[in-house]
Structures are given as C-alpha cells and as structure tokens.
DRENDO-1510 file (C-alpha; in Angstrom, 1 decimal, always signed):
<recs>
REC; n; res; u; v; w
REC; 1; UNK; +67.2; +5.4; -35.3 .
REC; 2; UNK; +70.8; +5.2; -33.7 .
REC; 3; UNK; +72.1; +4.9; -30.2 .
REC; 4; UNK; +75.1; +7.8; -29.7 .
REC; 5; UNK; +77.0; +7.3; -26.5 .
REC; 6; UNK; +79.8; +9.5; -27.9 .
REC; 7; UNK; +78.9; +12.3; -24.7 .
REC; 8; UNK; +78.8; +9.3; -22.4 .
REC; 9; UNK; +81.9; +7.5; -24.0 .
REC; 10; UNK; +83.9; +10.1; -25.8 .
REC; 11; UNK; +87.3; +9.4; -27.9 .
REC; 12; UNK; +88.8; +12.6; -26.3 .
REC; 13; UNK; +91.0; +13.3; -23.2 .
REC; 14; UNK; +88.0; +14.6; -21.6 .
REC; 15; UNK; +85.5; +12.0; -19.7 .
REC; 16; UNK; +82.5; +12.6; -17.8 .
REC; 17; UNK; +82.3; +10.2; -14.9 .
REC; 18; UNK; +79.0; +9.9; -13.7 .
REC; 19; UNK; +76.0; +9.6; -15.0 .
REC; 20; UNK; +73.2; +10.7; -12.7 .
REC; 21; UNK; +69.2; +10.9; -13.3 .
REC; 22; UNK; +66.3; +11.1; -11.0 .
REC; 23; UNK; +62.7; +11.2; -11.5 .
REC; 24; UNK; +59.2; +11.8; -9.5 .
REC; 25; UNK; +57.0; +9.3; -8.5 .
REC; 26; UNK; +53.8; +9.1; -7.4 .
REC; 27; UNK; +51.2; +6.2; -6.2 .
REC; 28; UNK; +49.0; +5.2; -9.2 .
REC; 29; UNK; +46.3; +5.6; -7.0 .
REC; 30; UNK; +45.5; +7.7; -3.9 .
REC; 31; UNK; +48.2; +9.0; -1.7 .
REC; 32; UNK; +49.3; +6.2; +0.3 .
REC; 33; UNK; +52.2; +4.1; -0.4 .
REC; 34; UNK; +54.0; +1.3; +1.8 .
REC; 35; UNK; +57.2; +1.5; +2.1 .
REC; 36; UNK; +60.3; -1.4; +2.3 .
REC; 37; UNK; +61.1; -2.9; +5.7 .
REC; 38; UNK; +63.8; -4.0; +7.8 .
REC; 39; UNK; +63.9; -7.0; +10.2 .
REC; 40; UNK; +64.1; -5.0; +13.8 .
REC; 41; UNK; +63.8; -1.8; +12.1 .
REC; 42; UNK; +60.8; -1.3; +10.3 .
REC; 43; UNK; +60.4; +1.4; +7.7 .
REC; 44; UNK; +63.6; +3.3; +7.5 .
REC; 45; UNK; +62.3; +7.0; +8.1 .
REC; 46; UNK; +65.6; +9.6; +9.2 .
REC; 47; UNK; +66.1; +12.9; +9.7 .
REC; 48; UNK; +68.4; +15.5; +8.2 .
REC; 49; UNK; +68.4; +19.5; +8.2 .
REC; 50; UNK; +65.5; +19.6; +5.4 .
REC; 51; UNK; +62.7; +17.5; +7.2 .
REC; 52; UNK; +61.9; +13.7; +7.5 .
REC; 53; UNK; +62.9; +11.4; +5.1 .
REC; 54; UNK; +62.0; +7.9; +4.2 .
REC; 55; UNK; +63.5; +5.2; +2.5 .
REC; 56; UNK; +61.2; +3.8; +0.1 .
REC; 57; UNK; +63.3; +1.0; -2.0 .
REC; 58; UNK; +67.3; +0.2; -1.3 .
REC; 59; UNK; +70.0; +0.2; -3.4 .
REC; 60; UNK; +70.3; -4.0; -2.7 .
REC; 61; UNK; +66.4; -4.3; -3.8 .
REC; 62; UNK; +66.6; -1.8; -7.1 .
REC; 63; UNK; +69.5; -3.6; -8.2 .
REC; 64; UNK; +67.2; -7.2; -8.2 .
REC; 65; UNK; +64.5; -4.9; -10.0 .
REC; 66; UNK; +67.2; -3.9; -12.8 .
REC; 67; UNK; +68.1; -7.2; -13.1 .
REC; 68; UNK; +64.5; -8.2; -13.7 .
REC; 69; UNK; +63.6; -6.0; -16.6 .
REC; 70; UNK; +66.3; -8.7; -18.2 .
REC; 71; UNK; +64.7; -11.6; -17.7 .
REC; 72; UNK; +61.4; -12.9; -19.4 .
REC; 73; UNK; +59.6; -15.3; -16.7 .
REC; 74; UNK; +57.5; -17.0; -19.1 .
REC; 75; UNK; +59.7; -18.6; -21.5 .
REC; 76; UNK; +62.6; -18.7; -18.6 .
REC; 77; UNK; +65.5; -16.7; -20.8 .
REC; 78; UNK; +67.0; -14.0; -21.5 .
REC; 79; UNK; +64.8; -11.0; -22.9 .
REC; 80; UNK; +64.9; -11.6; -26.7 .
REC; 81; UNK; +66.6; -8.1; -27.3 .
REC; 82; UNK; +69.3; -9.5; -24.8 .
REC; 83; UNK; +69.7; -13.0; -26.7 .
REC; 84; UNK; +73.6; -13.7; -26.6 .
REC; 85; UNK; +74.7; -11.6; -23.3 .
REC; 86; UNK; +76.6; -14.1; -21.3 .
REC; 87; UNK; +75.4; -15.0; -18.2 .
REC; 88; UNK; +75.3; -18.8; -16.0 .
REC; 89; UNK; +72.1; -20.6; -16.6 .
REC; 90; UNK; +70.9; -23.6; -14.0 .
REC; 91; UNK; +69.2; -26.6; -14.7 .
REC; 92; UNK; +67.9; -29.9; -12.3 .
REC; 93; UNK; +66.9; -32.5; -14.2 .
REC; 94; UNK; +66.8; -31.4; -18.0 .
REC; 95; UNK; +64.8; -28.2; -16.6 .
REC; 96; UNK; +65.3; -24.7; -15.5 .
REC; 97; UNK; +66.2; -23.9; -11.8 .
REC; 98; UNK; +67.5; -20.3; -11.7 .
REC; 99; UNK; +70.4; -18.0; -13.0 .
REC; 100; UNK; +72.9; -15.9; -12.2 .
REC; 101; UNK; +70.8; -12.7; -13.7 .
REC; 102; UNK; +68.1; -14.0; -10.9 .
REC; 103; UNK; +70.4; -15.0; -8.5 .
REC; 104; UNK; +70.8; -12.1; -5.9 .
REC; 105; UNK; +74.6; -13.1; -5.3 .
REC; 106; UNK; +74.5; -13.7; -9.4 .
REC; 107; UNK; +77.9; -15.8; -9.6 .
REC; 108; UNK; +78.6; -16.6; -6.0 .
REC; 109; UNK; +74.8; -18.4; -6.1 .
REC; 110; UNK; +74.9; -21.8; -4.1 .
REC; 111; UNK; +72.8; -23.1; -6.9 .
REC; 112; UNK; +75.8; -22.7; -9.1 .
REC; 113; UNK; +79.2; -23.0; -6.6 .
REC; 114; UNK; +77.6; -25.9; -4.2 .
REC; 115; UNK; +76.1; -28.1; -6.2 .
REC; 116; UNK; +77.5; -31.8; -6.8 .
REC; 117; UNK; +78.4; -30.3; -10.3 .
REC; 118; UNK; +82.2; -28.9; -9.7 .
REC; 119; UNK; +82.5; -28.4; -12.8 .
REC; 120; UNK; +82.2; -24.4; -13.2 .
REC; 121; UNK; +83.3; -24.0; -10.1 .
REC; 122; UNK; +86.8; -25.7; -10.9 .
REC; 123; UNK; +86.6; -23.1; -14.2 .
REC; 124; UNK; +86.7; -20.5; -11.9 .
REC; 125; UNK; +89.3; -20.9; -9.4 .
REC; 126; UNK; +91.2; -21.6; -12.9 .
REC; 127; UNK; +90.6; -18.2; -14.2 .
REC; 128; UNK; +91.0; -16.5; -11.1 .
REC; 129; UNK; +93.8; -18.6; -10.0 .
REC; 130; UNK; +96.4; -15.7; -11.4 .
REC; 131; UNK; +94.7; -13.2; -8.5 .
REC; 132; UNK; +95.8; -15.2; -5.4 .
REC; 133; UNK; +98.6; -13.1; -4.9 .
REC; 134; UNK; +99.5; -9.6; -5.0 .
REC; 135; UNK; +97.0; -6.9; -5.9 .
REC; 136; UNK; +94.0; -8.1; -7.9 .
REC; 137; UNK; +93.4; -7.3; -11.0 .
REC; 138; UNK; +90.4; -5.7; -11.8 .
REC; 139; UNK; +91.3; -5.9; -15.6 .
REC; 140; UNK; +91.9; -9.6; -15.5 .
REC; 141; UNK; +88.8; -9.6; -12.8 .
REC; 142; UNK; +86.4; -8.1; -15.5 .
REC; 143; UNK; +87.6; -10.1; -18.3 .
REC; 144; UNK; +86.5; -13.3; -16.5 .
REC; 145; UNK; +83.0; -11.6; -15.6 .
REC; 146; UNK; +82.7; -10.9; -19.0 .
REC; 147; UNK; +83.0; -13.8; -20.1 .
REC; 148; UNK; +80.6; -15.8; -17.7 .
REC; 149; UNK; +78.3; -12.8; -16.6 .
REC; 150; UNK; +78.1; -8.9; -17.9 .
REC; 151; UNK; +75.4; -8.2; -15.3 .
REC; 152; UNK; +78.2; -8.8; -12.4 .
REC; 153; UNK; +80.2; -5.7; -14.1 .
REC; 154; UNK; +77.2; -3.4; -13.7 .
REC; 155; UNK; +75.7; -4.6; -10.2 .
REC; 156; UNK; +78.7; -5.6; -8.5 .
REC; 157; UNK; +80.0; -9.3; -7.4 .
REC; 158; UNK; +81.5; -10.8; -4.1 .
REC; 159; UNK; +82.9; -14.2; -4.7 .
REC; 160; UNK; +83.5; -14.7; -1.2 .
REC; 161; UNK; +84.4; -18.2; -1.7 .
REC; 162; UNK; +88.1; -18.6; -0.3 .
REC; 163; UNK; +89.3; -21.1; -3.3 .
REC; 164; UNK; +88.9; -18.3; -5.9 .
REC; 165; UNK; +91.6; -16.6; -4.9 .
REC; 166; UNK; +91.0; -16.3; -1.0 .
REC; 167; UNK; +87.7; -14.8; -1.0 .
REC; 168; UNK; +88.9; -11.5; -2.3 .
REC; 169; UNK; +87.3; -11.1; -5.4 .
REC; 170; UNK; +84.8; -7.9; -5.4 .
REC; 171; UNK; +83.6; -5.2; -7.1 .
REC; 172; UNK; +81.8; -2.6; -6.5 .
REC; 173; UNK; +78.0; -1.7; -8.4 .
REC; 174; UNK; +78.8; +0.7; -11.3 .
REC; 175; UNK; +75.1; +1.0; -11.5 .
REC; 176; UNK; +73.3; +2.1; -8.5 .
REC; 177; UNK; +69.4; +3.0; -8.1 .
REC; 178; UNK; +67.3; +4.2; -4.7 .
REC; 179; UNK; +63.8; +5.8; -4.2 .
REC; 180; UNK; +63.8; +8.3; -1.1 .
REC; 181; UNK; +60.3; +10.3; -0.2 .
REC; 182; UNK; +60.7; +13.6; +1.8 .
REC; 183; UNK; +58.4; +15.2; +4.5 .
REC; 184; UNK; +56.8; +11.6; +5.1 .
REC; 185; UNK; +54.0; +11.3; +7.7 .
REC; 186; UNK; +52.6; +8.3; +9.0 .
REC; 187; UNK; +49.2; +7.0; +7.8 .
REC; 188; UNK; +48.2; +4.6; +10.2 .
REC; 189; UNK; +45.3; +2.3; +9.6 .
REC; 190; UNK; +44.5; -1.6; +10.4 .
REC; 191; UNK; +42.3; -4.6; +9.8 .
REC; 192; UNK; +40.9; -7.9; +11.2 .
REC; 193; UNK; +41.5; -11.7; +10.1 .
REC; 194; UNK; +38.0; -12.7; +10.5 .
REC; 195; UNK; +36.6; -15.8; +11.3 .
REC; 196; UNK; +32.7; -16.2; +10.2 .
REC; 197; UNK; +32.7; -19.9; +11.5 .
REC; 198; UNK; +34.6; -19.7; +15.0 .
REC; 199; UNK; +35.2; -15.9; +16.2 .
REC; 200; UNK; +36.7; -16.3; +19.1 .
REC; 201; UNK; +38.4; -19.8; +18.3 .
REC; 202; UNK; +42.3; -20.5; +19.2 .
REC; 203; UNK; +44.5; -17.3; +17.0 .
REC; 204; UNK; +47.5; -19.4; +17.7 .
REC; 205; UNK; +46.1; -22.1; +15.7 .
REC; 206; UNK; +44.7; -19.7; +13.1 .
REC; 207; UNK; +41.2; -19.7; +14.2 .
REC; 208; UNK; +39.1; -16.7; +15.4 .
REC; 209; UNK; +39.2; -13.1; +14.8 .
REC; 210; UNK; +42.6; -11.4; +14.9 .
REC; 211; UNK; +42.8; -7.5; +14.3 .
REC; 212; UNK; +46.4; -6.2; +13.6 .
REC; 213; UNK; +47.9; -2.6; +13.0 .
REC; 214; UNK; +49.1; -1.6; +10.0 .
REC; 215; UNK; +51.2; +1.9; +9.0 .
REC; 216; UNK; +51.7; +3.4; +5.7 .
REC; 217; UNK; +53.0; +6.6; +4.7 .
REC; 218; UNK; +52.2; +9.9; +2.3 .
REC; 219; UNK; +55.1; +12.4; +1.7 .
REC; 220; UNK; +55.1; +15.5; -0.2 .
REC; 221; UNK; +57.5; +14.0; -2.7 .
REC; 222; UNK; +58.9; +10.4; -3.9 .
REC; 223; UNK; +62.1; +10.4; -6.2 .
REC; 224; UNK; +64.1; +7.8; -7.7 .
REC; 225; UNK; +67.4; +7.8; -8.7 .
REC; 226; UNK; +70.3; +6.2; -10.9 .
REC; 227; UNK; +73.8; +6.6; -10.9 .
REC; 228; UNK; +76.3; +5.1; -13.7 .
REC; 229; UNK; +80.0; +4.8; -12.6 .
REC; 230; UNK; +80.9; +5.5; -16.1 .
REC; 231; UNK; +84.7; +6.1; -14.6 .
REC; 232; UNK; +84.3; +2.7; -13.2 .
REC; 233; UNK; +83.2; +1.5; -16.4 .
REC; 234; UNK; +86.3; +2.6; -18.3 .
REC; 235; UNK; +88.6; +1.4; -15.9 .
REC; 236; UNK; +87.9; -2.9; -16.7 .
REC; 237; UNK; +90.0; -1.3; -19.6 .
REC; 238; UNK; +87.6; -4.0; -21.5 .
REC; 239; UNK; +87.8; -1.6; -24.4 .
REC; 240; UNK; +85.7; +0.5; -26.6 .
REC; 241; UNK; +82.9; -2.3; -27.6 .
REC; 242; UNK; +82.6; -3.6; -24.3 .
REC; 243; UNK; +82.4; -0.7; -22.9 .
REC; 244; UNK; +79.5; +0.5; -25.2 .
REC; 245; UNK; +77.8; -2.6; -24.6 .
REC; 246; UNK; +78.0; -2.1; -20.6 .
REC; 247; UNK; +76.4; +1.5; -20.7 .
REC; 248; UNK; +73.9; +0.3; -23.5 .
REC; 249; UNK; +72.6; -2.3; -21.1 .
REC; 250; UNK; +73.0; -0.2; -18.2 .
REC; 251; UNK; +70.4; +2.2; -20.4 .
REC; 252; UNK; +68.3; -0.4; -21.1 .
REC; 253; UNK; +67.4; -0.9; -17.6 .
REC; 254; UNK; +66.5; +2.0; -16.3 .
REC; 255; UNK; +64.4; +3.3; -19.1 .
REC; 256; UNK; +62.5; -0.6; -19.2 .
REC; 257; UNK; +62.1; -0.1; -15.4 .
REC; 258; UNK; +60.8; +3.0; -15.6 .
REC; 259; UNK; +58.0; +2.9; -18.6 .
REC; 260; UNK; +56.8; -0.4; -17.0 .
REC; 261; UNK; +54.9; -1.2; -13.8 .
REC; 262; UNK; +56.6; +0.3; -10.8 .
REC; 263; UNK; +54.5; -2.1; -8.3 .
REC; 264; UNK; +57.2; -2.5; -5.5 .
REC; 265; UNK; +54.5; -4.0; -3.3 .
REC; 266; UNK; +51.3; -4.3; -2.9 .
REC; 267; UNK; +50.4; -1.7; -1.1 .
REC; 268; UNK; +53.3; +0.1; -3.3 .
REC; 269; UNK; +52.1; +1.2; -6.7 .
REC; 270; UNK; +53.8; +3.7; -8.5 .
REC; 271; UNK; +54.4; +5.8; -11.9 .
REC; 272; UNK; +56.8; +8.2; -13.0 .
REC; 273; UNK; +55.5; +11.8; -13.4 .
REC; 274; UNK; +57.0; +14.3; -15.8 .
REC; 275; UNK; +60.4; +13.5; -17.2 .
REC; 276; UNK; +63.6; +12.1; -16.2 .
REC; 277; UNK; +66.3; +14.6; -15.0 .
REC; 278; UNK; +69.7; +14.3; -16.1 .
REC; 279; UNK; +71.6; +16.2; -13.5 .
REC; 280; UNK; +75.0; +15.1; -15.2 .
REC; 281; UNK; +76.5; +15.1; -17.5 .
REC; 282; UNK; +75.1; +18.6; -18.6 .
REC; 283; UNK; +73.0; +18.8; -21.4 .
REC; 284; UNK; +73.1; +14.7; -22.1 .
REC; 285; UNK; +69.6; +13.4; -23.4 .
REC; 286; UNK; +68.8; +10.2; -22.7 .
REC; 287; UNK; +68.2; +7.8; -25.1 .
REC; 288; UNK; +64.7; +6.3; -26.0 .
REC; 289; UNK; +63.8; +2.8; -24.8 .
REC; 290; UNK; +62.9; +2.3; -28.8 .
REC; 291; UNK; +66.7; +3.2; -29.6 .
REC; 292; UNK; +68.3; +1.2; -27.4 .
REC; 293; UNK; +66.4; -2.0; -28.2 .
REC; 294; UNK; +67.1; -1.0; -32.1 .
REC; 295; UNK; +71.3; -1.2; -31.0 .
REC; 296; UNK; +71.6; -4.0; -28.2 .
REC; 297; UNK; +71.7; -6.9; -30.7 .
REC; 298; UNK; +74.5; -5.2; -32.5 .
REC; 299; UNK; +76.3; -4.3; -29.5 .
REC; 300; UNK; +76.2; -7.9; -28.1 .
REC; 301; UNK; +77.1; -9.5; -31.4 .
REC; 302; UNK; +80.4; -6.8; -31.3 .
REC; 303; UNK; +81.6; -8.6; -28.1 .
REC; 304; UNK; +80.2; -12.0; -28.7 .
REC; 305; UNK; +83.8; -14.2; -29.1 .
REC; 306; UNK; +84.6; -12.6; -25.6 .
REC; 307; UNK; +81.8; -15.0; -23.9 .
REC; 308; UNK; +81.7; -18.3; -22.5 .
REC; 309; UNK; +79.0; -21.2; -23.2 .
REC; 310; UNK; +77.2; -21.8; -26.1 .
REC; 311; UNK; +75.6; -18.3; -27.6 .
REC; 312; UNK; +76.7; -16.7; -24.3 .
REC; 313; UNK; +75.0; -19.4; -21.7 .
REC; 314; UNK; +77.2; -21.4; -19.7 .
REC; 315; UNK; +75.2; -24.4; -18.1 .
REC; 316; UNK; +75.6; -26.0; -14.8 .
REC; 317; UNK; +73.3; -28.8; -13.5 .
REC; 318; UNK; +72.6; -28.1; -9.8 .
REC; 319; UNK; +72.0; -31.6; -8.0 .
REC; 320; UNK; +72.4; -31.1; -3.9 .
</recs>
C-alpha cells in the first residue's frame, strides 16, 4: 500500500492550510469519566451560548500523549518504525535517563542543557549563534531542530535559555490536539481510607479512618480533536522530503493514539466511537495506521544526512 500526501502537500499554487479532524469518545465502561485538573482550579468546566462545557485533556497534556505513541518503554528507544528520526538521547552512567521525545520541554530539558556535560549545549549556542541579532530565522531555526529533534518542529520548542541567542528561540506547535465534553453534569460520589487495626487513630499520621469527596462528570458528548498547521509546516522551507516526513509523522500519531488505549486516568477510560471526521481539507481521507507504518522508514531514510548523532541519536551524559 502507498502513503499519498499529494492533497495534504500538493506541487500546485494551491495549498490547503490546515488539517483538522475530530472524533467521539466515550468511556469504555459506564458513563462516568474523570476529568484533568488544575492546581487552584479544579476541573475546568465553562460556559458558552450552547451549554456547559468541560475540558477533559489540554492541548500541553495531548501533546506529551502524541509524543508517547513514539516511544517504546520497554526496550527505552525509539518505536522500531521510527528507527533513525533524530532526536537527543540521555544517558547516567552507561544507562538510559530520558530524552528529548520524553522530555516535556524536549530540547530545553535540564537533563540535557544543565548537566556537567557542556558539550551539546556549546553545539547549540554554535548553531544558533547566527539568530542573536536581527529577526530570527525560522528557516535556519528549523534546520537546527531538524537536525537534533523532528518532534520540536511538530509540538513546538522554547529554548528559553538566554546563551542561545537570548532566550528568543520559539515556535509554535504545528500539531495541536484537545478533548472537550459538552452539557457536562457533575457526578459526585466519595469513599473512606479505612483503618481495620486503629479506626479512629491519628489521620495526620496516616492512621484511622479518613472519608474524602470525590466528583466526576457524564456529558452528553466527549470529542477530541487535531489540528495540523500544514501552512506552518511549509514555511521551515525544509523542502519537499522533509516536509513529507513531518506530516507522515504528524499522521502517525494521531491514528496510533487513537486505535490504542485512550486511558487518560484512572478513572478516565475511553474509546473512539464511529469514525474520524475530517472537517478540512474537504474530501481528504485519512490514511490507515497500516500505510503509514508501510512509508515512515522510507521517509526517514529520504532526510537521513540532514540529522545529527549516530543514526539520528545525539548522546549526552547527564551527571548533576
């Protein structure tokens, strides 16, 4: 099977610039789901003309989730399929600490700017050193980004760090996901901590019985959604393989987030229901997960003398 991007990507004068999907969720079981939380906040439930609304997952945490689907946990690497993408890959003595696909600042990690090891650090502000002054180059920008980490062109990077190049280095997420639920109620329930050997010991110590309140909510509808700056894309001005690549992997993540376990929390459970609805461009079909796998190795091998390290990995040993 073959991967055509030519509606996404075409050679024409005309472009589409987004790409925008959305699906229905439900809980896998029951009607009760908990939703994310904010420190002094809570649940994030507003109001607009059509009814209560509640935020279920933010942009911030779906773009950690997209990330994940890249990442196999048990042998600490890259997916297979991925094998080759470039990213920055952290080790403390001789073994694996983290990454920048794990990392939720990716590139401007600690574990790989403030460590004792300067050494990729000092390769930055030597790339970047160009940007210091005058506008910043998002060309130049996404060359090095290429180079050290694709992920960072489709989630977005701050390197806030003010020796590459004063702090100002950013961009924006080309890929961007959220799940809303509308006319949300409250489900309120609770439970008890018990203690079978001292009920009414000290609960500031941890002993004795302690009940505490707990709310979740139903709605009549959960949706996720996905947006791909596919303008955004274009303008790196990486070119025509690199730009494949990008909206490949950008692809890849979505439809591996969405035919796997949607299990945002415990309490949090969730499958998609029915189709995926492209709402633009018109008429585009999206590609299976199947095809995409098929045409990622291909894709990466295409822009593989574009990346740093050794098959894509640059290493950095993290001692504090």
């Amino acid at each position: 099977m073959s991967l055509d991007l030519s509606s996404l990507l075409p050679e024409g004068p005309s472009h589409p610039t987004r790409l925008l999907l959305e699906a229905t969720l439900v809980p896998v079981q029951g009607k009760r789901f908990q939703p994310t939380g904010f420190p002094d906040l809570g649940p994030a439930v507003f109001d607009t003309h059509e009814g209560r609304y509640l935020l279920v997952e933010s942009a911030q945490s779906m773009a950690n989730r997209l990330e994940a689907v890249c990442w196999d946990e048990a042998r600490e690497e890259l997916a297979e399929v991925l094998k080759g993408l470039s990213y920055v890959r952290v080790e403390r003595e001789g073994g694996y600490l983290t990454s920048s696909i794990v990392e939720s600042h990716r590139l401007n990690s600690p574990y790989i700017l403030e460590g004792k090891d300067k050494s990729f650090m000092e390769t930055l502000k030597e790339e970047t050193n160009s940007l210091s002054t005058g506008p910043v180059s998002r060309r130049k920008l996404a060359e090095v980004l290429l180079k050290y980490d694709v992920n960072a062109l489709l989630h977005g990077i701050f390197l806030a760090k003010k020796e590459l190049a004063g702090g100002r280095l950013r961009l924006e997420r080309a890929l961007s996901s959220f799940v809303e639920a509308s006319d949300v109620r409250v489900a309120a329930s609770g439970g008890v901590k018990k203690d079978h050997v001292d009920p009414s010991g000290d609960t500031k110590k941890g002993f004795g019985h302690v009940p505490f309140q707990r709310d979740e909510f139903t709605a009549g509808e959960i949706k996720i959604y996905f947006s791909l700056d596919l303008a955004q894309i274009r303008g790196y001005g990486l070119g025509p393989d690199a730009e494949r690549l990008l909206v490949a992997l950008a692809l890849f993540k979505i439809q591996s987030l969405l035919s796997g376990d949607l299990r945002l929390r415990t309490a949090c459970d969730l499958r998609v229901e029915g189709e995926v609805a492209v709402q633009r461009p018109a008429g585009y079909a999206l590609p299976s997960l199947a095809a995409l796998r098929e045409a990622l190795p291909g894709l990466i091998a295409a822009c593989g003398d574009r990346f740093g390290g050794e098959e894509g990995v640059t290493l950095v040993k993290f001692a504090s």
